[in-house]
C-alpha positions, 0 to 999 in steps of 0.5 A, a space after each residue: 403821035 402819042 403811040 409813035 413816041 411810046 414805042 421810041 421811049 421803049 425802044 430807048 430804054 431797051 437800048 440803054 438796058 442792053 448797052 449797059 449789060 456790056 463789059 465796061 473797060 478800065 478806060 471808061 468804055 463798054 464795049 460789045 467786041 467791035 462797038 466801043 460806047 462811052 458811058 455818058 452814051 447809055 445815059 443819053 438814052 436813058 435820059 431821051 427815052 424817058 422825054 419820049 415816054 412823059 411826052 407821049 403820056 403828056 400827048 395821050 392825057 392831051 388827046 383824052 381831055 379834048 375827047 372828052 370835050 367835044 363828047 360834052 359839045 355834042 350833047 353825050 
């Protein structure tokens, strides 16, 4: 679960660095030719693909400990 929220931050953030290399219009736009995104859109995936990342370092750090605990429990 961790790995699968790691790969949807990156995948966000690539996605909020690719939208903000558009053009960006007088009307408050960006725009790809036929896509017109507001900008308060690349905030938006800026904003969930880092929840996606500190909730799967939170989930791995989670994983980790309770690993470490049962290795404890069973005499290792």
């Amino acid at each position: 679960m961790a790995a699968g929220l790691g790969a949807a931050g990156l995948g966000l953030a690539w996605l909020a660095y690719a939208r903000a290399q558009l053009p960006y219009s007088e009307t408050g736009s960006y725009f790809d030719g036929d896509v017109v995104l507001h900008a308060q859109a690349i905030e938006v995936f800026a904003l969930l693909a880092v929840l996606c990342l500190l909730a799967a370092c939170a989930m791995w750090w989670c994983a980790l400990r309770v690993r470490r605990r049962n290795v404890r429990a069973a005499g290792g």
